[in-house]
N, C-alpha and C positions, 0 to 999 in steps of 0.2 A: 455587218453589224453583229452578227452572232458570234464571227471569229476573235472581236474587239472584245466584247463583254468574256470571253471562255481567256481570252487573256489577262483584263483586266482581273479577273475572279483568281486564276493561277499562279499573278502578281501578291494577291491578296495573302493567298494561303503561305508563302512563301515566305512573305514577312510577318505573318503571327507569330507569336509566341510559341516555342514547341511545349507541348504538357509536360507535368511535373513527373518525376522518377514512379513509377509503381511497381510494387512489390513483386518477384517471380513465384509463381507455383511449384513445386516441386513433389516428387510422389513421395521422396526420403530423406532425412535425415544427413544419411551418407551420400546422395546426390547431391546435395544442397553443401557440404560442407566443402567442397571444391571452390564454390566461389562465394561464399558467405561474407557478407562485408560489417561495418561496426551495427548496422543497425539489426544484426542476428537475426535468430530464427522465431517466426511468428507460427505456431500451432495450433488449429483449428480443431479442436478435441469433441470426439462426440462418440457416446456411451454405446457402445457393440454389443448389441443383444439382448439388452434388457429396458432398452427407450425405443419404440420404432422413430419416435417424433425427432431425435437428434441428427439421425446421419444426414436425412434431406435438409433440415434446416442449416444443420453447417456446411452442406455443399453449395446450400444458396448464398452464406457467408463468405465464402471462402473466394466465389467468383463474381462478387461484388466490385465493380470498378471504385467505389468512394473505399470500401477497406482499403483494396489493393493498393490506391493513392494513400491512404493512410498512412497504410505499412511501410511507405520510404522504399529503401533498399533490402527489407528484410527477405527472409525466404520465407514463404508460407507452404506450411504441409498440412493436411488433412489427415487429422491419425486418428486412429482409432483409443477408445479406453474399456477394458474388459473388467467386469464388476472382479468375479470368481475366475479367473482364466486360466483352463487347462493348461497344461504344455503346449499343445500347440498353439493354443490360442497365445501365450507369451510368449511364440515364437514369432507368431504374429504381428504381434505390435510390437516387438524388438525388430523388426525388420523398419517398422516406418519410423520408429523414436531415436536407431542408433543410440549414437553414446549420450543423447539426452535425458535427463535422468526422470523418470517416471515415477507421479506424484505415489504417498506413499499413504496407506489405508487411515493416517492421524492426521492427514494435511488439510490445507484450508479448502478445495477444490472441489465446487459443485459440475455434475454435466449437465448439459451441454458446455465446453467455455472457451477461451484462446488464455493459452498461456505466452507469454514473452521468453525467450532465453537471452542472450547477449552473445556475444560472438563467442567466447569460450563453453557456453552452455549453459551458463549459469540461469537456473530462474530469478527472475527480479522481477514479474508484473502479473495480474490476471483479469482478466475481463469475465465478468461470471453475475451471477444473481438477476434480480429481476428487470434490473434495468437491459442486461444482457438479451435476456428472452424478449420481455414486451417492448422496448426502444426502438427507435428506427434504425434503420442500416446510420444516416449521418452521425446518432448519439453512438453508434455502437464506434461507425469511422471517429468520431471526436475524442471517443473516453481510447482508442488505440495510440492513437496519438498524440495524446497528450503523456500519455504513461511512457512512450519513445523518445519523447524530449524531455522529458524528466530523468530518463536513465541516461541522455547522454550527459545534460549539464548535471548528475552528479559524477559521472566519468571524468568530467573536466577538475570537477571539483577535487575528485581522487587523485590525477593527473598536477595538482596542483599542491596538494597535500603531501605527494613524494619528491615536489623539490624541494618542502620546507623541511621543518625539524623544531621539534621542543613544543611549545605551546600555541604556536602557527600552526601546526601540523593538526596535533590534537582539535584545534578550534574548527580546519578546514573540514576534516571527518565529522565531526560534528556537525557543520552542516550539510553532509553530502548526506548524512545520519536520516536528517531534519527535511528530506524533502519525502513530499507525502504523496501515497499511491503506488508506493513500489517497495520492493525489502532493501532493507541498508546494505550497504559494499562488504564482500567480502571480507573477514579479517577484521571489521573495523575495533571489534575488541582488543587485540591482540595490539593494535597498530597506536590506538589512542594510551592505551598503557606503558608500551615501549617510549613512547614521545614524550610523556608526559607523566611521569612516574610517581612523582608529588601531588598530582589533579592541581595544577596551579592554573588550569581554565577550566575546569568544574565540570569538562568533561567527562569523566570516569565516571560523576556522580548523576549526569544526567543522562549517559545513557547507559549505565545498568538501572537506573528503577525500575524496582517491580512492583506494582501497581498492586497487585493479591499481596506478594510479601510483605508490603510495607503497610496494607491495612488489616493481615494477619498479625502483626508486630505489637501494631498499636490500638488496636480495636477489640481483639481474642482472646479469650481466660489466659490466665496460664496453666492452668491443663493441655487449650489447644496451643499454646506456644506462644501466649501474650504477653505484653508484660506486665498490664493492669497497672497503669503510672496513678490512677486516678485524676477527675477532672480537668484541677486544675495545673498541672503536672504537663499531661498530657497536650493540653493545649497551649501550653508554653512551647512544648518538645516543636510544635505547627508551626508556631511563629516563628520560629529561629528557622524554620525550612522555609517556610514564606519570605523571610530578609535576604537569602539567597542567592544571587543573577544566575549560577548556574540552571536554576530548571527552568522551564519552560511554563507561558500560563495556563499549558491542558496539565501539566504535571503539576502546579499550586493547585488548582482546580482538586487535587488527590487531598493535599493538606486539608484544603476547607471542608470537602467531604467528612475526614474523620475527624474537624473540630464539630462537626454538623450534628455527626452521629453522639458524638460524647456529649454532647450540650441534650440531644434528645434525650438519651439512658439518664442522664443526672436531672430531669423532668424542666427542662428551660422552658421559657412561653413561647407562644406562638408568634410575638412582636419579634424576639428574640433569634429564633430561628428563622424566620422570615430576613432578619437584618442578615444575617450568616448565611443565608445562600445567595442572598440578591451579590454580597461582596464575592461569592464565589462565579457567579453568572456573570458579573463583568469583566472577570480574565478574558474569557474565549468565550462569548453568546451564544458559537455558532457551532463551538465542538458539541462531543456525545452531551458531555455534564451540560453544559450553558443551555442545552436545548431541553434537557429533561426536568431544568430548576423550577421553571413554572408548575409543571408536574408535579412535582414536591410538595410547595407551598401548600399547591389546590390540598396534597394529603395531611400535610401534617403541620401547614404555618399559618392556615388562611384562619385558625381563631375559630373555626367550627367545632363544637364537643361532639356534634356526630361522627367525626370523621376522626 
């Protein structure tokens, strides 16, 4: 009876499913880069000497089986990051980081956090902030993996952009551009201008905007570098950027901001600017602006003279 069931069960395990890929540990950089595959190196980064609270917590990160499934085929290493770090101490973490390029004192990069590279090295992702710290190990496993399949299907995308050419090409970077949670492809500047010289897909112009420069432009004296179109001028200049398809509606969203602010300074009602952001909140509800437009009103649309 017992031999029956100790088969039956041996049967069992034999035809399940085998688990999904998880990610290797590695103590370095240059270990890891021997068998590094497309889903690169994953970095478990935690502040050397001036956190005690990080190191243990990323060691508990790092040997979490839902990351490790996470992470695919990545490498994962536990490195160290040194606020002031002597010499030795940057000899230190040049031993675990190798040729990975080490964030730089103006970068976006809170510690404790996991950086992404890609198989070349390149940074393209980060896991960081509060959700990083207070989350559960599965939110921390989900926001990893989501940002890994985001970097490949813009890889493909990029993959797909070098068999085009001309305004295919331009369009494709554009959206490998447009995928959110990671930094755009290397090059993409260089690459959309070569292809597309004339912006005859509106690339060029939707992704260089500069958000400050373009509400330093049209919103700032000209002392500070404005160009003071006045009113109604100036909210024409909006419109004709609003008629557009090249931008995007977090990038309209910018336009109606500064038809919002000109309407404010030249003393519009409260009906008035209340109408003006609601049309801006329907682009994107969900981006930064859509979500802040409530906010607004409550300051300066809702028709209170308190306020």
């Amino acid at each position: 009876m017992k031999k029956t069931l100790f088969l039956t069960l041996a049967a069992a395990c034999m035809l399940a499913p085998l688990p999904g890929t998880a990610a290797t540990v590695y103590k370095t950089q240059s270990e890891a880069a021997a068998s590094v595959t497309k889903d690169g190196y994953i970095l478990v980064v935690y502040a050397k000497g001036w956190d005690r609270f990080s190191e243990p917590f990323c060691k508990e990160i790092i040997a979490d089986p839902e990351i490790q499934a996470a992470a695919g085929d990545a490498a994962l290493i536990l490195a160290p990051f040194y606020q002031y770090a002597k010499p030795e101490e940057k000899q230190k973490q040049a031993e675990v980081w190798g040729s990975l390029e080490e964030p730089r004192s103006s970068s976006n990069e809170t510690y404790p956090c996991i950086l992404m590279y890609d198989q070349k090295g390149i940074l393209y992702g980060r896991v960081q902030g509060t959700s990083f710290l207070k989350g559960t190990m599965a939110e921390r496993a989900a926001e990893i993996k989501a940002k890994l399949e985001a970097k490949h299907k813009q890889e493909e995308l990029m993959t797909q952009a070098g068999a085009a050419s001309g305004v295919e090409r331009a369009k494709l970077v554009g959206e490998a551009c447009a995928i959110q949670g990671i930094e755009r492809p290397s090059g993409w500047r260089e690459i959309v201008k070569a292809a597309d010289p004339n912006d005859e897909s509106g690339m060029v112009r939707r992704l260089n905007l500069d958000y400050y420069g373009f509400s330093q432009k049209y919103c700032a004296s000209q002392k500070d570098g404005g160009l003071e179109l006045g009113t109604e001028e100036t909210i024409s200049e909006m419109e004709k950027f609003l008629k557009d398809p090249a931008y995007t509606p977090e990038q309209k969203q910018i336009f109606h901001a500064v038809i919002i602010g000109t309407m404010r300074r030249s003393g519009a009602d409260a009906s008035q600017l209340k109408g003006a952001v609601m049309e801006m909140k329907k682009l994107a509800p969900e981006s930064h602006m859509g979500v802040t437009a409530d906010q607004y009103i409550k300051l300066y649309a809702s028709g209170d003279s308190k306020k």
